[in-house]
VEXDREN-2710 file (C-alpha; in Angstrom, 1 decimal):
% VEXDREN-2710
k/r/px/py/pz
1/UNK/-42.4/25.8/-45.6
2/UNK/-41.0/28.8/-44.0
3/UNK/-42.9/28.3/-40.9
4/UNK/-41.5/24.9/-40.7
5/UNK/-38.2/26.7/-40.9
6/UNK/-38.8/29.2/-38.4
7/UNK/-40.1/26.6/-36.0
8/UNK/-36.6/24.4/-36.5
9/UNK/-34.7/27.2/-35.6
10/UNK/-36.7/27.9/-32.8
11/UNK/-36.4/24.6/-31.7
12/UNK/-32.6/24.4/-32.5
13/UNK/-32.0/27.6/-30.5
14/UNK/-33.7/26.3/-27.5
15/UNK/-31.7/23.7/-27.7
16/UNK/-29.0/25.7/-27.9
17/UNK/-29.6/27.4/-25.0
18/UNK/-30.8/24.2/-23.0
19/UNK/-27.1/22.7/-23.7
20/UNK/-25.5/26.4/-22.9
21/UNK/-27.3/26.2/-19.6
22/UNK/-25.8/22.7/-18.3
23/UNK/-22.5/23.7/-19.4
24/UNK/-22.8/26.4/-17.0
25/UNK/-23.8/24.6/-14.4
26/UNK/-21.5/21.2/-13.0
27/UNK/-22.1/18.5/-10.6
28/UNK/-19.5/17.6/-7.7
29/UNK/-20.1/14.3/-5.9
30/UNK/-18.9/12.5/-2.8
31/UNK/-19.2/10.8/0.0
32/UNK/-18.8/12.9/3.1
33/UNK/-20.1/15.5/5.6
34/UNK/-20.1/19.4/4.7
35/UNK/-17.6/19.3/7.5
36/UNK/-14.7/16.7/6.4
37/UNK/-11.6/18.1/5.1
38/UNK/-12.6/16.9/1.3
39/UNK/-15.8/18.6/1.3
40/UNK/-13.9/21.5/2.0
41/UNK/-11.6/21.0/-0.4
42/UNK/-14.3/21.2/-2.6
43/UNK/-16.1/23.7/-1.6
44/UNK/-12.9/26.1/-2.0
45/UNK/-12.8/25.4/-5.6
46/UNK/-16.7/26.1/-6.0
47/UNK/-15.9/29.0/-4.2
48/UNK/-13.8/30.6/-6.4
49/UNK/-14.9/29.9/-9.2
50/UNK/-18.2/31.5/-8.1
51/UNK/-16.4/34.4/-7.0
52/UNK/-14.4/34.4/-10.7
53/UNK/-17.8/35.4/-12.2
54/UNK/-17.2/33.2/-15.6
55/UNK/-20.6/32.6/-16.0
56/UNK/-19.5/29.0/-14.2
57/UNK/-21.8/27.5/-10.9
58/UNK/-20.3/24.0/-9.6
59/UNK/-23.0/22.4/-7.6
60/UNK/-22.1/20.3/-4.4
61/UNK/-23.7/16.9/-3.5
62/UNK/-22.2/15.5/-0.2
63/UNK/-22.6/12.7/1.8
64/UNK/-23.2/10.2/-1.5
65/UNK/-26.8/12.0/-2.3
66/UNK/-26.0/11.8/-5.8
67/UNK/-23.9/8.5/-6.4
68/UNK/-22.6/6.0/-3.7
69/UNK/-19.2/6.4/-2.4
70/UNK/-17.7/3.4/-4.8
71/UNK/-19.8/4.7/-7.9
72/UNK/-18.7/7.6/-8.5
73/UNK/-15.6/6.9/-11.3
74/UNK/-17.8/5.3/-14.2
75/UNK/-20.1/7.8/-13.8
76/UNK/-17.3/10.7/-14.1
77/UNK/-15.7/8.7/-16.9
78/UNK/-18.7/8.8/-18.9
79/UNK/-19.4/12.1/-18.4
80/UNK/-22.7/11.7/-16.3
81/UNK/-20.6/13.4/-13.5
82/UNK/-18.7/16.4/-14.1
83/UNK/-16.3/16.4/-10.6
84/UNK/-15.7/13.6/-8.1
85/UNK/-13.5/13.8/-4.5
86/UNK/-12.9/10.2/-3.8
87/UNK/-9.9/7.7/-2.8
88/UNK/-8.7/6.6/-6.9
89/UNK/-8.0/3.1/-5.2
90/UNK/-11.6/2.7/-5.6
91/UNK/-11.7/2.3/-8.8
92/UNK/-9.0/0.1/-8.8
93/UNK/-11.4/-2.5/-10.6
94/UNK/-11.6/-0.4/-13.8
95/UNK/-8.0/0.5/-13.7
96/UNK/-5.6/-1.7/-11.5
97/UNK/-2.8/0.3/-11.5
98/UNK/-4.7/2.7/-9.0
99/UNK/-4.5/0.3/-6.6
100/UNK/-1.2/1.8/-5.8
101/UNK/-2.7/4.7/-4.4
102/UNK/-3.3/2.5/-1.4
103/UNK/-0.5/0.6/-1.0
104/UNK/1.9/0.1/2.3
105/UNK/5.2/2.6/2.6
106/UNK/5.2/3.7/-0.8
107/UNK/4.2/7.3/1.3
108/UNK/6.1/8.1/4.6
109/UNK/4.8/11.4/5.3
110/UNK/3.1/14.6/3.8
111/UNK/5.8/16.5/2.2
112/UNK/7.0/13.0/0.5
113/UNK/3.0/12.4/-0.5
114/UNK/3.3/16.1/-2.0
115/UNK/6.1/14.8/-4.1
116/UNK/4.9/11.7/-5.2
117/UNK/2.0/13.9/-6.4
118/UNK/4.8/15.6/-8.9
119/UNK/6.3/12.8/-9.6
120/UNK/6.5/10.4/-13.2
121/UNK/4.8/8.0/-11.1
122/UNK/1.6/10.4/-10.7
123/UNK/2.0/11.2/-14.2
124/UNK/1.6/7.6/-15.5
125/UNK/-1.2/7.0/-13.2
126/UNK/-3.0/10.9/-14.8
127/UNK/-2.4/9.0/-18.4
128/UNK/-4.3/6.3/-17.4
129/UNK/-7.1/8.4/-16.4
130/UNK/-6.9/10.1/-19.2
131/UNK/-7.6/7.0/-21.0
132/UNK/-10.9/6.8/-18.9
133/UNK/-11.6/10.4/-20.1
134/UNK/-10.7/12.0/-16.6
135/UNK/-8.0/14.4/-15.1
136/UNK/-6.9/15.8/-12.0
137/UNK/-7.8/19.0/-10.6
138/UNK/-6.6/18.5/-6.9
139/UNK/-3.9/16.5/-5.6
140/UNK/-4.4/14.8/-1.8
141/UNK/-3.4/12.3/0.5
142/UNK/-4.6/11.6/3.6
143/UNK/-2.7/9.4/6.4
144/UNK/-3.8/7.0/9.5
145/UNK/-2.3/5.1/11.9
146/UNK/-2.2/2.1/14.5
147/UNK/-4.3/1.7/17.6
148/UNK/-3.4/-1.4/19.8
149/UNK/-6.1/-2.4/22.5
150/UNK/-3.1/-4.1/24.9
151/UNK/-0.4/-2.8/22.9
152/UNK/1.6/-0.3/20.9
153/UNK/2.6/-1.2/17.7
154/UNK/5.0/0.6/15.1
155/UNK/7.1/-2.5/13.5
156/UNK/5.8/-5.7/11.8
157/UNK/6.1/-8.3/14.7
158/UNK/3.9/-6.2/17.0
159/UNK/1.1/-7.0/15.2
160/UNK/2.2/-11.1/15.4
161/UNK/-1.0/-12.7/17.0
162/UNK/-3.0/-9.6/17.0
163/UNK/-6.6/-9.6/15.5
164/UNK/-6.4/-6.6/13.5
165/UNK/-9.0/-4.3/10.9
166/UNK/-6.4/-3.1/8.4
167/UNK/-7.7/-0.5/5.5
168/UNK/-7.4/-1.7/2.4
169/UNK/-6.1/-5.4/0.4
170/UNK/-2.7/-4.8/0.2
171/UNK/-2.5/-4.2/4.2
172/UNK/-4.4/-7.0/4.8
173/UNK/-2.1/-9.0/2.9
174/UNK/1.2/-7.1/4.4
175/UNK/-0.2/-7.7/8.3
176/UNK/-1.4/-11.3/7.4
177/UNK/2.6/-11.8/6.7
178/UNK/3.4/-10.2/9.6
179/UNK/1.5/-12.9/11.5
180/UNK/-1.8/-10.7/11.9
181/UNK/-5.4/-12.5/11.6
182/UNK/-7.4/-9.9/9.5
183/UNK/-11.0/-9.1/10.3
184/UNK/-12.5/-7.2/7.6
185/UNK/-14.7/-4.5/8.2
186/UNK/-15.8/-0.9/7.7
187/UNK/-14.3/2.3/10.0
188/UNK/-17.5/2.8/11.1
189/UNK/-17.8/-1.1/13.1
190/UNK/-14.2/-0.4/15.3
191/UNK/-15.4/0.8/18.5
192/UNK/-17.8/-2.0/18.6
193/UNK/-15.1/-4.9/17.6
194/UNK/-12.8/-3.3/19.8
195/UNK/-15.0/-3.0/22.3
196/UNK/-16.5/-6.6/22.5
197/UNK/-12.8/-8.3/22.1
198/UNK/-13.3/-9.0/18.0
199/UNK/-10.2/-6.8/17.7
200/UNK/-7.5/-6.0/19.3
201/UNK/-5.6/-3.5/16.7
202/UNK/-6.9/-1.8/13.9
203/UNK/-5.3/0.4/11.0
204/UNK/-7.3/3.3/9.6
205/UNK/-7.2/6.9/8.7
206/UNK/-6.6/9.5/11.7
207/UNK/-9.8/11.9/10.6
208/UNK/-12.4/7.8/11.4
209/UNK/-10.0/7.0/14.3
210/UNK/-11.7/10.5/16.0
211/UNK/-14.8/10.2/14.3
212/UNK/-15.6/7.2/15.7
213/UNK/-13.9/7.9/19.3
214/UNK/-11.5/5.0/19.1
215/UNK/-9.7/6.7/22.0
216/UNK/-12.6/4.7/24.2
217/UNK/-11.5/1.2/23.8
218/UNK/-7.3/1.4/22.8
219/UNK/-4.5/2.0/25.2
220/UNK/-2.1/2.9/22.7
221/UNK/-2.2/5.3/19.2
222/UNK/0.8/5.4/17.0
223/UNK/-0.4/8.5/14.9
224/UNK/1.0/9.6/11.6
225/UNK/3.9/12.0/12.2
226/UNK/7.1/11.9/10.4
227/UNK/6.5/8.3/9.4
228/UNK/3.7/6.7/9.1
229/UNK/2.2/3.2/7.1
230/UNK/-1.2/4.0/5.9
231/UNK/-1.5/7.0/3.0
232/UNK/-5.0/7.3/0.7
233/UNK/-4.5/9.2/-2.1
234/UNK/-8.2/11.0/-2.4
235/UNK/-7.7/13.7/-5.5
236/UNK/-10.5/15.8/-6.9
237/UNK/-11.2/14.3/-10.3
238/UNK/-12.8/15.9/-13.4
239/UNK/-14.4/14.3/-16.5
240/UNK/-11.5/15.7/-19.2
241/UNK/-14.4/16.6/-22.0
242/UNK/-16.2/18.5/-19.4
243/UNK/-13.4/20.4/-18.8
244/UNK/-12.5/20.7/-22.8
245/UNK/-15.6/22.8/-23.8
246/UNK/-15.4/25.3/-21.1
247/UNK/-14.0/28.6/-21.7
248/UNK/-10.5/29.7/-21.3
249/UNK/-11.9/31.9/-18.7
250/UNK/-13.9/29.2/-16.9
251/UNK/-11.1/26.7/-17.1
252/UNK/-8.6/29.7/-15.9
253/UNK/-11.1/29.8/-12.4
254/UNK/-11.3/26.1/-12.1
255/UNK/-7.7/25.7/-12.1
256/UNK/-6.7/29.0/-9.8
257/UNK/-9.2/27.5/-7.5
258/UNK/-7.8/24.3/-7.6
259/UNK/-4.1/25.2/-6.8
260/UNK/-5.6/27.5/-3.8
261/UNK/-7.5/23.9/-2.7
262/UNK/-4.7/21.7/-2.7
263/UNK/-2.5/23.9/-0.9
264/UNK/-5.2/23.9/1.4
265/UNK/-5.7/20.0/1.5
266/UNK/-2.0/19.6/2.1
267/UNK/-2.1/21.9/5.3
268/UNK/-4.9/20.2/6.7
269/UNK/-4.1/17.1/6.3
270/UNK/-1.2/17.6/8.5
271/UNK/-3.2/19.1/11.0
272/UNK/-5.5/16.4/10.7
273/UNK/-3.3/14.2/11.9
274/UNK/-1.4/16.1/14.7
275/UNK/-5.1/16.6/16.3
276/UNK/-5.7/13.2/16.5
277/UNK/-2.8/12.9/18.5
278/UNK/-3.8/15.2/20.6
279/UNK/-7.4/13.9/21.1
280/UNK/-5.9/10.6/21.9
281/UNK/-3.0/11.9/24.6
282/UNK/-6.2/13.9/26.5
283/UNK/-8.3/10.9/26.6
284/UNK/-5.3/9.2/28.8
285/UNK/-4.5/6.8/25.5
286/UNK/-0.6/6.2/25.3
287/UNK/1.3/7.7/22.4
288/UNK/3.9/5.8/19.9
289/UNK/6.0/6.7/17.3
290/UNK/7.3/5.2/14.0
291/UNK/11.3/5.5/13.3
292/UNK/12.5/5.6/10.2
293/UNK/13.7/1.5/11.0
294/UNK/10.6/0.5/11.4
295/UNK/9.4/2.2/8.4
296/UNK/11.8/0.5/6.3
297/UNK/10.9/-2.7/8.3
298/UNK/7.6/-2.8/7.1
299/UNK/8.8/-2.0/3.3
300/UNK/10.8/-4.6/3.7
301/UNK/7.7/-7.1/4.5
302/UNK/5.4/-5.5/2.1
303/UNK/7.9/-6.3/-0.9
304/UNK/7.3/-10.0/-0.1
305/UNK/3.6/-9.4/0.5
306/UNK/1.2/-7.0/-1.1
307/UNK/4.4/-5.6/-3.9
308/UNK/4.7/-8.7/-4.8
309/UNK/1.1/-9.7/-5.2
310/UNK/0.1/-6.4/-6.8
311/UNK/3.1/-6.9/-9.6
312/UNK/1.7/-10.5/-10.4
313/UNK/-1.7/-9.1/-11.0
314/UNK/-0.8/-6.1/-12.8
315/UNK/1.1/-6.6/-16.6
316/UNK/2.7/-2.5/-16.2
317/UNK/3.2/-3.3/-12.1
318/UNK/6.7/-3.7/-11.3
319/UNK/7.5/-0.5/-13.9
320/UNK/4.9/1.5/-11.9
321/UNK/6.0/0.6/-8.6
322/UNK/9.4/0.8/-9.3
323/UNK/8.8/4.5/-9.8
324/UNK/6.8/5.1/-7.1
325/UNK/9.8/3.6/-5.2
326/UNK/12.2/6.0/-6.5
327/UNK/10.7/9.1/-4.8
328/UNK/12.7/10.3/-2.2
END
């Protein structure tokens, strides 16, 4: 009888230990390079927690060697990830209201994104996640542009008759009612379509515009700067229970390194963007500009277009981008 004890609390306490030793160690998934700006992002957190010495090791899996890029928010929600870096709009299935995240002029620029981030808005869409058992550790938005292959384009009827790759639903729908036909496709398939005459405009983020050297086959870039169209908010997401049975020490590390990430992630976003400019002007490609008219111009199209359809699917929508609107 007392061996049988002994040999249950032998058992228990490896358990025990078993449980104490994935708690010290957490998984981090996405879908990029070590060398893209939300690897980095990452990495800075792991970093320093690391370098906190809480007994705390946040493992990296890059470039979707643990989950593909669009199945990585069940998995976090259910706790079978501990740490995510993707765009929320792709869960926008599971919870419709993050299709906002990806919607046309509801960012103009950085500092506004930044904002947003603060905002009541951001804070319904964090309660919300919290309903899927997830939280927010990093804040981030990325930006893109326009490329035209005859033309420059920066307000809605520029992109009239154009055959255009736009990034997401809701610009689809917004450049469909600006007269656009949409080709769907992914980043990586531009230069080709461009190249071959199955585009002539496309709208994606700066960082795939260089990747993918669409400076080859446009004549004109209209860059993010102090106005653009096209904002992605990609935040670095963490299952909520996970985070719950850390320490106070461990949770302290995750969250120093997390404000020292997304001040990061802020910073190089902007310089994300300002180098594609840049790579675009040296390869000879002309460079536009958005004004603050033609911002408003296409907010003004996108209210009849993808606001409207996103507040007919969604029962909270109007509420949600009503405050989103509000942001100065």
């Amino acid at each position: 009888m007392k061996s049988n004890f002994l040999a249950g609390a032998a058992a228990l306490a490896i358990l025990a230990g078993t449980t104490f030793a994935n708690a010290a160690e957490l998984r981090l998934s996405h879908q990029w390079s070590d060398k893209d700006v939300r690897h980095k992002v990452a990495q800075i957190v792991a970093d320093e927690v690391a370098a906190a010495n809480v007994d705390l090791d946040i493992k990296i899996f890059g470039s979707q060697s643990l989950f593909k890029a669009r199945e990585q928010y069940r998995p976090l929600s259910r706790g079978q990830l501990d740490m995510t870096v993707l765009p929320l709009s792709y869960a926008g299935g599971q919870q419709p209201a993050f299709n906002l995240t990806l919607m046309p002029g509801l960012v103009k620029n950085h500092d506004h994104a930044a904002r947003l981030s603060k905002s009541p808005f951001m804070a319904e869409l964090e309660k919300k996640m919290a309903e899927d058992d997830v939280m927010v550790l990093v804040h981030g938005y990325l930006a893109g542009g326009f490329v035209g292959k005859d033309k420059c384009i920066t307000k809605p009827e520029d992109v009239s008759g154009t055959q255009i790759r736009a990034a997401g639903k809701s610009f689809e729908q917004m450049l469909a009612g600006a007269g656009a036909s949409i080709a769907s496709m992914a980043s990586s398939e531009l230069y080709n379509a461009l190249q071959t005459g199955v585009l002539t405009a496309a709208n994606t983020s700066s960082s795939s515009f260089v990747s993918y050297r669409i400076y080859e086959q446009v004549k004109c870039y209209t860059p993010a700067g102090e106005y653009a169209l096209w904002f992605m908010y990609q935040p670095l997401l963490m299952n909520k229970a996970t985070f719950d049975g850390l320490t106070p020490d461990q949770q302290a590390a995750i969250k120093a390194g997390a404000a020292k990430a997304q001040a990061f992630y802020l910073d190089e976003a902007k310089k994300e963007d300002a180098a594609s400019a840049e790579t675009f002007k040296a390869a000879g490609v002309e460079i536009a500009a958005m004004k603050a008219e033609d911002f408003a111009a296409w907010q003004n199209l996108a209210k009849e277009t993808s606001y409207k359809a996103f507040v007919e699917e969604v029962p909270d929508g109007q509420a949600l981008l009503d405050m989103a609107l509000s942001v100065d």
